[in-house]
PQR file with spaces between the fields and no chain letter, atoms N, CA, C, O and H, PARSE charges and radii, in Angstrom:
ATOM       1  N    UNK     1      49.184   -7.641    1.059 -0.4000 1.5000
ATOM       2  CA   UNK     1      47.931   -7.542    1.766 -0.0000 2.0000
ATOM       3  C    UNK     1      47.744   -6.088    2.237  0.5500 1.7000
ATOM       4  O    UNK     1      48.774   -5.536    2.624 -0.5500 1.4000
ATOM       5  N    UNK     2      46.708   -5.441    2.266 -0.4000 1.5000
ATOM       6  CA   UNK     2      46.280   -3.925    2.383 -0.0000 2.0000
ATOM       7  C    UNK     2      46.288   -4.206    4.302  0.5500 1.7000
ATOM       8  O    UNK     2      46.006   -5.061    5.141 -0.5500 1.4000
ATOM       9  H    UNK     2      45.872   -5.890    1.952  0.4000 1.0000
ATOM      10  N    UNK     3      46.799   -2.878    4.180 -0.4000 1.5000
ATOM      11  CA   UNK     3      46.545   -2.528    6.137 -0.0000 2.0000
ATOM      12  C    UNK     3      45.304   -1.513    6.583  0.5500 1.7000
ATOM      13  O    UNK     3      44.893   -1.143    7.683 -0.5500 1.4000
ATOM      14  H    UNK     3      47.028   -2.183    3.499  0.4000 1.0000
ATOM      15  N    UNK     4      44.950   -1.272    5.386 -0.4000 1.5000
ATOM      16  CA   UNK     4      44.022   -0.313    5.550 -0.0000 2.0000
ATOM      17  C    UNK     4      42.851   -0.904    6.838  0.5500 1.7000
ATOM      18  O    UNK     4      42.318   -1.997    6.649 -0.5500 1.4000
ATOM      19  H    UNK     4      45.283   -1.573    4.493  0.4000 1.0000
ATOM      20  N    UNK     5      42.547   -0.173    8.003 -0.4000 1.5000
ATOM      21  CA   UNK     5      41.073   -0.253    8.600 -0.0000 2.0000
ATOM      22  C    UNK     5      40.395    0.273    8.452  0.5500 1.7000
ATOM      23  O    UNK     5      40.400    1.482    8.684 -0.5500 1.4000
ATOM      24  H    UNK     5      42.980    0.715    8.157  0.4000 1.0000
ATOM      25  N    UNK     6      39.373   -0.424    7.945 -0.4000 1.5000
ATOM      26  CA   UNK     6      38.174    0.238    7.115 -0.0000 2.0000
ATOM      27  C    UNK     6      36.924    0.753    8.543  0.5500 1.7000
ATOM      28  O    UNK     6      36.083    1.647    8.455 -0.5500 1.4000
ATOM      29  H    UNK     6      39.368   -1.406    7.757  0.4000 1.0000
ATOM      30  N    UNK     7      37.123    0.073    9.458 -0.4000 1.5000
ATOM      31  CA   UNK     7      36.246   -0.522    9.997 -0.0000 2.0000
ATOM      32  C    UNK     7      36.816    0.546   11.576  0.5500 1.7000
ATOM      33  O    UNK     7      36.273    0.445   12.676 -0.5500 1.4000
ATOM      34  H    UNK     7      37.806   -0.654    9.529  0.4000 1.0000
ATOM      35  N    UNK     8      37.654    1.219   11.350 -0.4000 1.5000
ATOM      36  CA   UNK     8      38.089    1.933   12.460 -0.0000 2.0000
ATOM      37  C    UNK     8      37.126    3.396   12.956  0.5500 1.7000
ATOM      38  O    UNK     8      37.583    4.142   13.822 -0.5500 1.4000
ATOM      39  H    UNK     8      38.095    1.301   10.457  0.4000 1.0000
ATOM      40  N    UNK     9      35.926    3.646   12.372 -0.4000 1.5000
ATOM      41  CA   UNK     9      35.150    4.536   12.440 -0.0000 2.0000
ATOM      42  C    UNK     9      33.859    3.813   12.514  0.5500 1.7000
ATOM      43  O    UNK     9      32.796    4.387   12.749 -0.5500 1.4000
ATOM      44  H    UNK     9      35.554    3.040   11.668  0.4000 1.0000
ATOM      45  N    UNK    10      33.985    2.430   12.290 -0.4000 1.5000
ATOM      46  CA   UNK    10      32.883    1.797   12.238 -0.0000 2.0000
ATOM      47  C    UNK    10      31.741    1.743   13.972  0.5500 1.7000
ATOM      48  O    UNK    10      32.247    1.512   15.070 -0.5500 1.4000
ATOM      49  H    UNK    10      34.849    1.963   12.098  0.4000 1.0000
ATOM      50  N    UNK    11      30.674    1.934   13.823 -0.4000 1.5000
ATOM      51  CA   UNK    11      29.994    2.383   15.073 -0.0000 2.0000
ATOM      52  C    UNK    11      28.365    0.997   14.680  0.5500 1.7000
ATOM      53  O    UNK    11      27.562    1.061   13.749 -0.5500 1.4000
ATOM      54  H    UNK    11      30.263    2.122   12.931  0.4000 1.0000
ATOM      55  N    UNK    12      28.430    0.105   15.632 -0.4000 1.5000
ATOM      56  CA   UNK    12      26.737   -0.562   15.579 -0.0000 2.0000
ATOM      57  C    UNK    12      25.494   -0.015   16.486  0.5500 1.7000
ATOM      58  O    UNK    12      25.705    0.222   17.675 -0.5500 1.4000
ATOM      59  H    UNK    12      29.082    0.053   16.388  0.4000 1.0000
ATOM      60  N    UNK    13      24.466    0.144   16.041 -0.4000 1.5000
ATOM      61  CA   UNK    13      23.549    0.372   16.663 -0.0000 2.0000
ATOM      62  C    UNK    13      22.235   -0.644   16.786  0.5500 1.7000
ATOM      63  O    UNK    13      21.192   -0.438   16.165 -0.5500 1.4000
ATOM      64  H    UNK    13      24.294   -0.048   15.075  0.4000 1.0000
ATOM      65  N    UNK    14      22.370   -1.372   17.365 -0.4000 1.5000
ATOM      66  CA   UNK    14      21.260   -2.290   17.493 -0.0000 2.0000
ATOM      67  C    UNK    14      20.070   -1.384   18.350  0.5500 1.7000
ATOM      68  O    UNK    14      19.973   -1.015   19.520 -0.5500 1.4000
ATOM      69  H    UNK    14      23.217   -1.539   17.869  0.4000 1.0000
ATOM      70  N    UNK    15      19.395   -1.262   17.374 -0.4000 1.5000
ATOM      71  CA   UNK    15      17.595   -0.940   18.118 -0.0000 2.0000
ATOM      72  C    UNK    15      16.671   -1.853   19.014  0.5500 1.7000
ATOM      73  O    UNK    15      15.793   -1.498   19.800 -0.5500 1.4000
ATOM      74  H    UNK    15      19.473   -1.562   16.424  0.4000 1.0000
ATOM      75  N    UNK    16      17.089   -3.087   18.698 -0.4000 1.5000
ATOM      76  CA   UNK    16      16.391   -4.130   18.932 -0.0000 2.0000
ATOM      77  C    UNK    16      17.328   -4.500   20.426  0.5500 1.7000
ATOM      78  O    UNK    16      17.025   -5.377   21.234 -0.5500 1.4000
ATOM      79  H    UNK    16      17.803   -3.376   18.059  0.4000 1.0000
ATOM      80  N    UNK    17      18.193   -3.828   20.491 -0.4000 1.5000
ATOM      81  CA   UNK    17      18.883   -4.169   21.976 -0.0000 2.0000
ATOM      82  C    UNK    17      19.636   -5.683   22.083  0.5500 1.7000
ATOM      83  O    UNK    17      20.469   -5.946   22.950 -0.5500 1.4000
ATOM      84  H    UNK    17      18.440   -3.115   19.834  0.4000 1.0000
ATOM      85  N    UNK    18      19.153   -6.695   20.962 -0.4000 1.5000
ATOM      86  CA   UNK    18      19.754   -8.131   20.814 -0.0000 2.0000
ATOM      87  C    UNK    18      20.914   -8.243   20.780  0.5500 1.7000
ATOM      88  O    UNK    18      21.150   -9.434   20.982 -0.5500 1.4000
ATOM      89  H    UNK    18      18.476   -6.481   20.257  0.4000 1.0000
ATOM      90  N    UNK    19      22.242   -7.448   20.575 -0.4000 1.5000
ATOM      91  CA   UNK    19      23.481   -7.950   20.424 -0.0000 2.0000
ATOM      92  C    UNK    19      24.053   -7.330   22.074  0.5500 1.7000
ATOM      93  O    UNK    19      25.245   -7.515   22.315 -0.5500 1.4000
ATOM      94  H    UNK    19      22.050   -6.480   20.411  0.4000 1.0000
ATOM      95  N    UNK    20      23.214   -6.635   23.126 -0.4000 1.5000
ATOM      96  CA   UNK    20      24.096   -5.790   24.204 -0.0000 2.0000
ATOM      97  C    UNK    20      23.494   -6.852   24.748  0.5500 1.7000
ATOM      98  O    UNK    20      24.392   -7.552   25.215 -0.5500 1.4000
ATOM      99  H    UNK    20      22.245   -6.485   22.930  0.4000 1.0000
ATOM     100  N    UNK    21      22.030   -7.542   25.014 -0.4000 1.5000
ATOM     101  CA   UNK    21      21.223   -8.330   25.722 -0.0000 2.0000
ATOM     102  C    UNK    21      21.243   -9.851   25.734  0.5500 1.7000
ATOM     103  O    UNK    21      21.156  -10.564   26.734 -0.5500 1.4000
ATOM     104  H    UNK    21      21.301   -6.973   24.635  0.4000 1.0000
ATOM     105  N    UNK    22      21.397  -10.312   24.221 -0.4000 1.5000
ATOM     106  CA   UNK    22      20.628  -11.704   23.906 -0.0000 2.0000
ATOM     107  C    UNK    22      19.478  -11.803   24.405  0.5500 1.7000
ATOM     108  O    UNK    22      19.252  -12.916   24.878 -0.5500 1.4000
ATOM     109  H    UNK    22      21.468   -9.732   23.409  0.4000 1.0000
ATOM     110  N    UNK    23      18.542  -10.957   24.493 -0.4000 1.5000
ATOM     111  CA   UNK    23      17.098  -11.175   24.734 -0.0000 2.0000
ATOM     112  C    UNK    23      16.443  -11.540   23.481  0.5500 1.7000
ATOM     113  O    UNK    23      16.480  -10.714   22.569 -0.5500 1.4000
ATOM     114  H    UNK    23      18.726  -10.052   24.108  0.4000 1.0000
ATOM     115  N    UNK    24      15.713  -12.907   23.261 -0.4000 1.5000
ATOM     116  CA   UNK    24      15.463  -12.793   22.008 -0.0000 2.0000
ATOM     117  C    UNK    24      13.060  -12.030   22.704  0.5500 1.7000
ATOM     118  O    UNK    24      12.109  -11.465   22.165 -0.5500 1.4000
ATOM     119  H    UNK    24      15.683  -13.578   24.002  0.4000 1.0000
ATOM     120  N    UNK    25      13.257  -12.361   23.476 -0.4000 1.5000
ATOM     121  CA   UNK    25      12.086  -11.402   24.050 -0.0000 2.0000
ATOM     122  C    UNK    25      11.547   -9.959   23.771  0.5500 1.7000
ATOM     123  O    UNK    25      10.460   -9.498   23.421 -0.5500 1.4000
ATOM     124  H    UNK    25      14.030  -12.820   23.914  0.4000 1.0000
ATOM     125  N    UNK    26      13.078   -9.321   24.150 -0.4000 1.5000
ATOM     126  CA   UNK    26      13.215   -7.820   24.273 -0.0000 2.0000
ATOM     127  C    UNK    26      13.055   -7.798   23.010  0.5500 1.7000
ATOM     128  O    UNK    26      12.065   -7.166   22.641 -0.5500 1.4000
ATOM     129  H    UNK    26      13.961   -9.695   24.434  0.4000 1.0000
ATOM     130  N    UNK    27      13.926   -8.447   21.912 -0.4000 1.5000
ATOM     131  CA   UNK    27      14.020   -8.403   20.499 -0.0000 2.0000
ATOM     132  C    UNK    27      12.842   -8.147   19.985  0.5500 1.7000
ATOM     133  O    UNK    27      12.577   -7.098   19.398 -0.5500 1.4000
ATOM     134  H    UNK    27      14.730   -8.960   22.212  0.4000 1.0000
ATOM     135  N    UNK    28      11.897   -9.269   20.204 -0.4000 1.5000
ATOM     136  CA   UNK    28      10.236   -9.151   19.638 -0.0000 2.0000
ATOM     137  C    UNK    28       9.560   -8.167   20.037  0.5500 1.7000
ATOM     138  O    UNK    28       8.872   -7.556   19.220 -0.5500 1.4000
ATOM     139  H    UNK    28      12.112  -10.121   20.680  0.4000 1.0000
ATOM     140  N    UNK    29       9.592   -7.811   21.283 -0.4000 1.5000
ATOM     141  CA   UNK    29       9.278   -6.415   21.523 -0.0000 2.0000
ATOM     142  C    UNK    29       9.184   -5.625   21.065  0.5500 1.7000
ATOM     143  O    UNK    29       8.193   -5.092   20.565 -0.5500 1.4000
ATOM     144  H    UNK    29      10.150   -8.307   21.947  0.4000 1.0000
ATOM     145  N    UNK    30      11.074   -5.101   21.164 -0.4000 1.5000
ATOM     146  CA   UNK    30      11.125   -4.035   19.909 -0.0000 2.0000
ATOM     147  C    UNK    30      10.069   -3.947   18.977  0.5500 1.7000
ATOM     148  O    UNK    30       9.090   -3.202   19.026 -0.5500 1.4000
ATOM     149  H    UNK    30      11.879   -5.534   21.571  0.4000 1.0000
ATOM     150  N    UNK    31      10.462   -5.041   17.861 -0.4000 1.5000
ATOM     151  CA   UNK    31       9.846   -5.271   16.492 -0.0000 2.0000
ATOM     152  C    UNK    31       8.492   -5.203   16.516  0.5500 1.7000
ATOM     153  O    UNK    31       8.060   -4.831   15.425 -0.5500 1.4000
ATOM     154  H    UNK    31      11.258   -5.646   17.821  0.4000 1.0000
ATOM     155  N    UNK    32       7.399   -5.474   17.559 -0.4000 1.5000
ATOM     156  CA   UNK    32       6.095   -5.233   17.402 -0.0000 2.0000
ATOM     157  C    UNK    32       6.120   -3.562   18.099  0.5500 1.7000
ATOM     158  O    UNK    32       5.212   -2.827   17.710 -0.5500 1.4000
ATOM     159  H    UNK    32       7.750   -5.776   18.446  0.4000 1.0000
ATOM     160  N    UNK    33       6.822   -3.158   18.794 -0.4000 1.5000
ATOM     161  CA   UNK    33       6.782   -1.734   19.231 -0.0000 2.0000
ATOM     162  C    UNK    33       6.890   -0.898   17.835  0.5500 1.7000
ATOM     163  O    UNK    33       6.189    0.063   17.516 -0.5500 1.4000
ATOM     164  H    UNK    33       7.560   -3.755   19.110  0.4000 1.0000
ATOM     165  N    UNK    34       8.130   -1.608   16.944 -0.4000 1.5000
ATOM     166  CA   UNK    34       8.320   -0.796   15.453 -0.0000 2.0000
ATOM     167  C    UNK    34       7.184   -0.854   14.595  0.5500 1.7000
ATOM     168  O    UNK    34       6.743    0.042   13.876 -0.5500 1.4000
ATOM     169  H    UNK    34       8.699   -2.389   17.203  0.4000 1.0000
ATOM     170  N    UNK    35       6.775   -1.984   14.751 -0.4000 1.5000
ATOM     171  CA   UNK    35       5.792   -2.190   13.426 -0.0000 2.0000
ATOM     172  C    UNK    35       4.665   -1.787   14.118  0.5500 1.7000
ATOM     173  O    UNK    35       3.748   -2.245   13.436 -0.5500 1.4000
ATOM     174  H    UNK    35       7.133   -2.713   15.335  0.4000 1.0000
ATOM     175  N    UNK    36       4.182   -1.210   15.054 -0.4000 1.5000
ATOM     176  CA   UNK    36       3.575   -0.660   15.729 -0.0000 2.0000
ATOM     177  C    UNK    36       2.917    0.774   15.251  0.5500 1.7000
ATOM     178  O    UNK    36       1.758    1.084   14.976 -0.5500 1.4000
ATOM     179  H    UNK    36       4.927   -0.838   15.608  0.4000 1.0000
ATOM     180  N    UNK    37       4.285    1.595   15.273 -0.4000 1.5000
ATOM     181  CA   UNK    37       4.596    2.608   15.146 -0.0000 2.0000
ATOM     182  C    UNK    37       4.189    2.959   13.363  0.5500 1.7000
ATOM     183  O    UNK    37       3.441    3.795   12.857 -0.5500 1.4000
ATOM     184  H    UNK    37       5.227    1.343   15.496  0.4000 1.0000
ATOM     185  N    UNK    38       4.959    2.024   12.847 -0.4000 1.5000
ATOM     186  CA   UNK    38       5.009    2.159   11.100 -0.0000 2.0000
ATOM     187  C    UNK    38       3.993    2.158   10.698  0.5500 1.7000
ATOM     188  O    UNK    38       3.788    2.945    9.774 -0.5500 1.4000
ATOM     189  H    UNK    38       5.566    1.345   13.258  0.4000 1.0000
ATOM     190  N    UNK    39       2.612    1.117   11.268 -0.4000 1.5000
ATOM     191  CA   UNK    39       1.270    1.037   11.262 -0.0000 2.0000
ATOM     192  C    UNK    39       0.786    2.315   11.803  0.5500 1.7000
ATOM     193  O    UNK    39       0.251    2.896   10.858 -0.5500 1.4000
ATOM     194  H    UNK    39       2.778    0.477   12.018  0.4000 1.0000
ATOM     195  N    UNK    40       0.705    3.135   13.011 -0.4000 1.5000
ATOM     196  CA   UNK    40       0.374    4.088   13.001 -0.0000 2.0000
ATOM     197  C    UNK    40       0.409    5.046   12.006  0.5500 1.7000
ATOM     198  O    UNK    40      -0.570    5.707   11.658 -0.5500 1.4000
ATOM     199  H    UNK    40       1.140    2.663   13.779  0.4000 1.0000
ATOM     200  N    UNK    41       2.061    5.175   11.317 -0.4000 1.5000
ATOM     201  CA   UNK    41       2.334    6.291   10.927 -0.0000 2.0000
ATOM     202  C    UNK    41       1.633    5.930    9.269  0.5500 1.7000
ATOM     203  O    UNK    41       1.396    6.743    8.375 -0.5500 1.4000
ATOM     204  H    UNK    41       2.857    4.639   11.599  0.4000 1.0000
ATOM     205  N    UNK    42       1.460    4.693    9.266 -0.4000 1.5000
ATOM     206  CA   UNK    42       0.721    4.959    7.198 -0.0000 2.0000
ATOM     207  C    UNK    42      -0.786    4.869    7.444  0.5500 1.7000
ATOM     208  O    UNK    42      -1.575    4.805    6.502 -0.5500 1.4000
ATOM     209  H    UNK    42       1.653    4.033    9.992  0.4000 1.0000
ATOM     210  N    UNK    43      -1.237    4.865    8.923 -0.4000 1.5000
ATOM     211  CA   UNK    43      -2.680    4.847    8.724 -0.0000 2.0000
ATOM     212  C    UNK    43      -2.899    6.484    8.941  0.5500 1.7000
ATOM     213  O    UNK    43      -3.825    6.991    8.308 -0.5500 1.4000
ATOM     214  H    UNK    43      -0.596    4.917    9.689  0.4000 1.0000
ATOM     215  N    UNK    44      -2.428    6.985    9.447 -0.4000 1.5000
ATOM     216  CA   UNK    44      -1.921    8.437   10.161 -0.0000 2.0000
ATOM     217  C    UNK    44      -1.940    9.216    8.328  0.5500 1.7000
ATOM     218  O    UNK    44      -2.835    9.990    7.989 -0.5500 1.4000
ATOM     219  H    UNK    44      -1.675    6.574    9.962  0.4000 1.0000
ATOM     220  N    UNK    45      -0.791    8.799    7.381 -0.4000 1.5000
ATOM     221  CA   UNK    45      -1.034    9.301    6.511 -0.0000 2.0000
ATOM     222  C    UNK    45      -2.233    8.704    5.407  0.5500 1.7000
ATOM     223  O    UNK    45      -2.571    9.264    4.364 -0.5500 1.4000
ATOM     224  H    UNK    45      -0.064    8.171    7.656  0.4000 1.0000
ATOM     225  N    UNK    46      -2.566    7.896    5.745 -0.4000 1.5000
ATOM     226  CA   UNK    46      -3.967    7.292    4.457 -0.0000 2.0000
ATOM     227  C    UNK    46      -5.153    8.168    4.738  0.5500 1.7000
ATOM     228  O    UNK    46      -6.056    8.486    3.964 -0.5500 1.4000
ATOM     229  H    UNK    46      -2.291    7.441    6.592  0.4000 1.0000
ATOM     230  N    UNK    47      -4.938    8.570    6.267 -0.4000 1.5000
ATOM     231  CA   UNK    47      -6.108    8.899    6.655 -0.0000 2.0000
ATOM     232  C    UNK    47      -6.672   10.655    6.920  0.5500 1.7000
ATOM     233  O    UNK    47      -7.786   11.175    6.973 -0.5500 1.4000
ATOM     234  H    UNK    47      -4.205    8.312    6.896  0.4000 1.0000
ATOM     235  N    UNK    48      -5.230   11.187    7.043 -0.4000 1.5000
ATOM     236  CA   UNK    48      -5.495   12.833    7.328 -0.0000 2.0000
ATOM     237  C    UNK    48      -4.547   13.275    6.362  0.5500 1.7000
ATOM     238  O    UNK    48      -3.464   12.844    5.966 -0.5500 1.4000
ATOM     239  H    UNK    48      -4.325   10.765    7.000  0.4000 1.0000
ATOM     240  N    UNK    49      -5.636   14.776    5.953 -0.4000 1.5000
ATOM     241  CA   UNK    49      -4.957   15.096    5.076 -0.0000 2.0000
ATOM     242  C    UNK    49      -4.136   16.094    4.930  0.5500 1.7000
ATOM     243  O    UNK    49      -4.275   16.741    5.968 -0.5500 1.4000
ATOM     244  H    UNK    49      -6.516   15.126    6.275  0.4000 1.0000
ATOM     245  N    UNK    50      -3.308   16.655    4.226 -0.4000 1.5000
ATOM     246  CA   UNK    50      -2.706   17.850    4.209 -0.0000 2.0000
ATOM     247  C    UNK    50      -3.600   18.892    4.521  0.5500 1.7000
ATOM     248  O    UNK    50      -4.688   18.401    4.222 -0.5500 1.4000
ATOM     249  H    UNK    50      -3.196   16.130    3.382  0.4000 1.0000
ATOM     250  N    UNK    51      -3.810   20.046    4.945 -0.4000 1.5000
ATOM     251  CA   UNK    51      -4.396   21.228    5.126 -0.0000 2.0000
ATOM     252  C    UNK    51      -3.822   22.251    3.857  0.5500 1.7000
ATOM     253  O    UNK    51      -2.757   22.180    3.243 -0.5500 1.4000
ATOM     254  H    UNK    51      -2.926   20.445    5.188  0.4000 1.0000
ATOM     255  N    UNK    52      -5.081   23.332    3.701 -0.4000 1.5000
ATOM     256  CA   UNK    52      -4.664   23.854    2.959 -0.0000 2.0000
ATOM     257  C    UNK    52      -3.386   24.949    2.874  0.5500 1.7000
ATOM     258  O    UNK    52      -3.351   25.888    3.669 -0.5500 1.4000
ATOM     259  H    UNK    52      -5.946   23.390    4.200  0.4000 1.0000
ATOM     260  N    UNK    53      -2.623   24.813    2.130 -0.4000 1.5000
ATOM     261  CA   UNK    53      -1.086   25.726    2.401 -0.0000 2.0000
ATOM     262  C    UNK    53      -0.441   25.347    3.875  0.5500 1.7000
ATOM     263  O    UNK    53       0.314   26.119    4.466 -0.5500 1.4000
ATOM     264  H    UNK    53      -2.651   24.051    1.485  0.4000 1.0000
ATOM     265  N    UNK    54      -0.739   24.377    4.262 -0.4000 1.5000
ATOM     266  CA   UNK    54       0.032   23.444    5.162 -0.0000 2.0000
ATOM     267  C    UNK    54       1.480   23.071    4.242  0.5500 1.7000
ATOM     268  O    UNK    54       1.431   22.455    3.177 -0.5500 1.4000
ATOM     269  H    UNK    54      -1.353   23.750    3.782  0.4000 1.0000
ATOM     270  N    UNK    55       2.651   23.526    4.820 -0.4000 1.5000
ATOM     271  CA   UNK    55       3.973   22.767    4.400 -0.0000 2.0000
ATOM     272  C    UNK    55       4.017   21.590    4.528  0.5500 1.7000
ATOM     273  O    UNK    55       3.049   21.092    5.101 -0.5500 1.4000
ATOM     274  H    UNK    55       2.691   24.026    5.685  0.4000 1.0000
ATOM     275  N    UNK    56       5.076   20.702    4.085 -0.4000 1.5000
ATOM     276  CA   UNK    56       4.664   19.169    4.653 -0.0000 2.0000
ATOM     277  C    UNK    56       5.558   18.835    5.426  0.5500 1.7000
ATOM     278  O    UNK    56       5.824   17.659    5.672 -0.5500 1.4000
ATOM     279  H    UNK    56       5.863   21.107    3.619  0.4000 1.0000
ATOM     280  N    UNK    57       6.205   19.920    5.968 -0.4000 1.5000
ATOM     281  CA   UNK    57       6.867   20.259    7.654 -0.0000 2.0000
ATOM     282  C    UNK    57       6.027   20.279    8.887  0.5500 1.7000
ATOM     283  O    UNK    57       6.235   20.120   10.089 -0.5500 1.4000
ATOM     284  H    UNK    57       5.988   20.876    5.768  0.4000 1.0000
ATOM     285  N    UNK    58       5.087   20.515    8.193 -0.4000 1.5000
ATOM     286  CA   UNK    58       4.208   20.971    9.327 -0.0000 2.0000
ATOM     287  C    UNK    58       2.768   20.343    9.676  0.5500 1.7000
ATOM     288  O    UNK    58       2.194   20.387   10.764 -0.5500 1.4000
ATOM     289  H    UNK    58       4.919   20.644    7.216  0.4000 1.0000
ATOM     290  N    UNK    59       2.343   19.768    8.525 -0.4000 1.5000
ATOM     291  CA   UNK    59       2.125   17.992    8.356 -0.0000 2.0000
ATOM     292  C    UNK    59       2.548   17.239    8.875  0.5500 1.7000
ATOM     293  O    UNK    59       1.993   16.804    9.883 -0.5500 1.4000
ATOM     294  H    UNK    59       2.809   19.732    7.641  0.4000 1.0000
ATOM     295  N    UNK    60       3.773   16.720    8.409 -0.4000 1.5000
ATOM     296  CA   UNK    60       4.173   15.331    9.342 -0.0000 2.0000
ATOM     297  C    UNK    60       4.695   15.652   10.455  0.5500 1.7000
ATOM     298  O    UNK    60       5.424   14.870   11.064 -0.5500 1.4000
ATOM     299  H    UNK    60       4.225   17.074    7.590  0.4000 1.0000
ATOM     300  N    UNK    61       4.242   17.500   11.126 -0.4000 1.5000
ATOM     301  CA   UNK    61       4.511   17.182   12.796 -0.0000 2.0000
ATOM     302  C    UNK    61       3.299   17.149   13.278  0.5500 1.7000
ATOM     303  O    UNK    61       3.254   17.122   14.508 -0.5500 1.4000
ATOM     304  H    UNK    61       3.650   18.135   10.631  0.4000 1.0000
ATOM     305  N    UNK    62       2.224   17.141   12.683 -0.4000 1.5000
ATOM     306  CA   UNK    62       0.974   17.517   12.965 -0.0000 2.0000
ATOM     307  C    UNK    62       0.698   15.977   13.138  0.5500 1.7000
ATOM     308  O    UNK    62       0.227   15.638   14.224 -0.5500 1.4000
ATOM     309  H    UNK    62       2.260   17.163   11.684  0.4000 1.0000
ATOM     310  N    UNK    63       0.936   15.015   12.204 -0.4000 1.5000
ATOM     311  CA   UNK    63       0.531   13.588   12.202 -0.0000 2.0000
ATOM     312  C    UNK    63       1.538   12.832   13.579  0.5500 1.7000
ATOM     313  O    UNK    63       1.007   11.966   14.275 -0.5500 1.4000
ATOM     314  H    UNK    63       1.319   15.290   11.322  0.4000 1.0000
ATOM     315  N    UNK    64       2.731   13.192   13.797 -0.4000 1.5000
ATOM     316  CA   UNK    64       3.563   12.792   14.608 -0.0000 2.0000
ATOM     317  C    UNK    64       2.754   12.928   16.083  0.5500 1.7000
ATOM     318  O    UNK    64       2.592   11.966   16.835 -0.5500 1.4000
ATOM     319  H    UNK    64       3.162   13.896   13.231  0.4000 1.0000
ATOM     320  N    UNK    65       2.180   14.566   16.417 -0.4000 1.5000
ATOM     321  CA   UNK    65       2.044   14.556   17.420 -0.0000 2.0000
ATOM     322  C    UNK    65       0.282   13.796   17.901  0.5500 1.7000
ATOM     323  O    UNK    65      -0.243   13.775   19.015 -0.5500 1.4000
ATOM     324  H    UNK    65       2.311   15.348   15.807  0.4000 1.0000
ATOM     325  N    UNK    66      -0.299   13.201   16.446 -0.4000 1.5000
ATOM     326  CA   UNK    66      -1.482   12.623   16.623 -0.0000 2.0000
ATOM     327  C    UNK    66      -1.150   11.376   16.856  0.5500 1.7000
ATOM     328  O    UNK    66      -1.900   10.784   17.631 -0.5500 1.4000
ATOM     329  H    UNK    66       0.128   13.218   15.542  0.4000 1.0000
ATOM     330  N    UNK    67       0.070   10.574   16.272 -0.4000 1.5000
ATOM     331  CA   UNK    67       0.301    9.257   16.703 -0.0000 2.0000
ATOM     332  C    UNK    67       1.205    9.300   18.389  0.5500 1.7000
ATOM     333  O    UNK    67       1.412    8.376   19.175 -0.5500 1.4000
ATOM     334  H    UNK    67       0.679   11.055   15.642  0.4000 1.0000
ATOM     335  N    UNK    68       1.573   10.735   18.471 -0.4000 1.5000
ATOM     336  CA   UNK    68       2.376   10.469   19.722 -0.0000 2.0000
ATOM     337  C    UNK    68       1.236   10.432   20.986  0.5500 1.7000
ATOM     338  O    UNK    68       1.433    9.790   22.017 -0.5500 1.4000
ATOM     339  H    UNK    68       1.404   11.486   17.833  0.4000 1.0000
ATOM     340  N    UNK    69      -0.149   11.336   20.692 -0.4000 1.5000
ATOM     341  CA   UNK    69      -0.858   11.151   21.571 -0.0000 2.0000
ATOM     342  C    UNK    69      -1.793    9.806   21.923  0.5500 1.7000
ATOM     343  O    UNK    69      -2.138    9.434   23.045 -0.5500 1.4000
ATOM     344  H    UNK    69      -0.308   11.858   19.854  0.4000 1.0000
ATOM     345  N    UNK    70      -2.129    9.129   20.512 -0.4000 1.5000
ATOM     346  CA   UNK    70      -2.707    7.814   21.120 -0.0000 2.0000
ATOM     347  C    UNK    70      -1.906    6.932   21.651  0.5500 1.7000
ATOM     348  O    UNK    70      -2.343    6.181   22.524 -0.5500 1.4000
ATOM     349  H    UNK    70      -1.848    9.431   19.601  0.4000 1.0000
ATOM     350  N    UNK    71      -0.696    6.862   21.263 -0.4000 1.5000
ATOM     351  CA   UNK    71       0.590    5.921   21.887 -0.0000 2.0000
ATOM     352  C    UNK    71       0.204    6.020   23.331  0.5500 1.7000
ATOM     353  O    UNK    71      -0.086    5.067   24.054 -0.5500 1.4000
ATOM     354  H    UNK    71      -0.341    7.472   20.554  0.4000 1.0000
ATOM     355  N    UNK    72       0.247    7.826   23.808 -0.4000 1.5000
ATOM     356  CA   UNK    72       0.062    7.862   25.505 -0.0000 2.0000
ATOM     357  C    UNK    72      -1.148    7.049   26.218  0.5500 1.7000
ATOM     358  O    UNK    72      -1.142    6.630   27.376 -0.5500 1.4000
ATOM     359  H    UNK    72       0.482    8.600   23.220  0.4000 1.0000
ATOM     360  N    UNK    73      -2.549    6.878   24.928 -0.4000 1.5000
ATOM     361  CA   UNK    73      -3.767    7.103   25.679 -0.0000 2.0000
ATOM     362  C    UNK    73      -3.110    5.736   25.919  0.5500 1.7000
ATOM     363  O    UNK    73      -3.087    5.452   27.116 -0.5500 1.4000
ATOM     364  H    UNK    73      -2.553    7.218   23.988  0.4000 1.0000
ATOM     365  N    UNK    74      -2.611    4.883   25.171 -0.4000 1.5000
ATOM     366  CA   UNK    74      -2.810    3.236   24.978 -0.0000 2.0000
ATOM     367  C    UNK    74      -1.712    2.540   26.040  0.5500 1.7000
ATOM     368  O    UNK    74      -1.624    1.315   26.124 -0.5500 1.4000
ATOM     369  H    UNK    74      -2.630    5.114   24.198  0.4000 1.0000
């Protein structure tokens, strides 16, 4: 049988906060906060466009800081 631990660097990150909490509340939260966000960010790109000789560094901070500001108004 191998002794190897594979699993000795191993690190979880729950986003959803469900495995530190058992909130299955907080959980849904999250997930409409994410899909929230994901909805912003492909209407964000369907909808504005690159500028001209705009990098697309400098684009998707340009779209970031347009979804970060309606997040505030809302």
């Amino acid at each position: 049988m191998s002794k190897n631990n594979y699993f000795s660097e191993f690190n979880l990150v729950d986003e959803g906060e469900y495995w530190e909490t058992c909130d299955e509340k907080l959980l849904e939260q999250k997930f409409k906060e994410y899909g929230n966000l994901i909805e912003s960010f492909s209407l964000a790109i369907e909808t504005t466009p690159v500028n001209e000789c705009e990098s697309y560094e400098k684009y998707l901070k340009r779209i970031l800081k347009m979804i970060d500001k309606n997040r505030k108004k809302n």
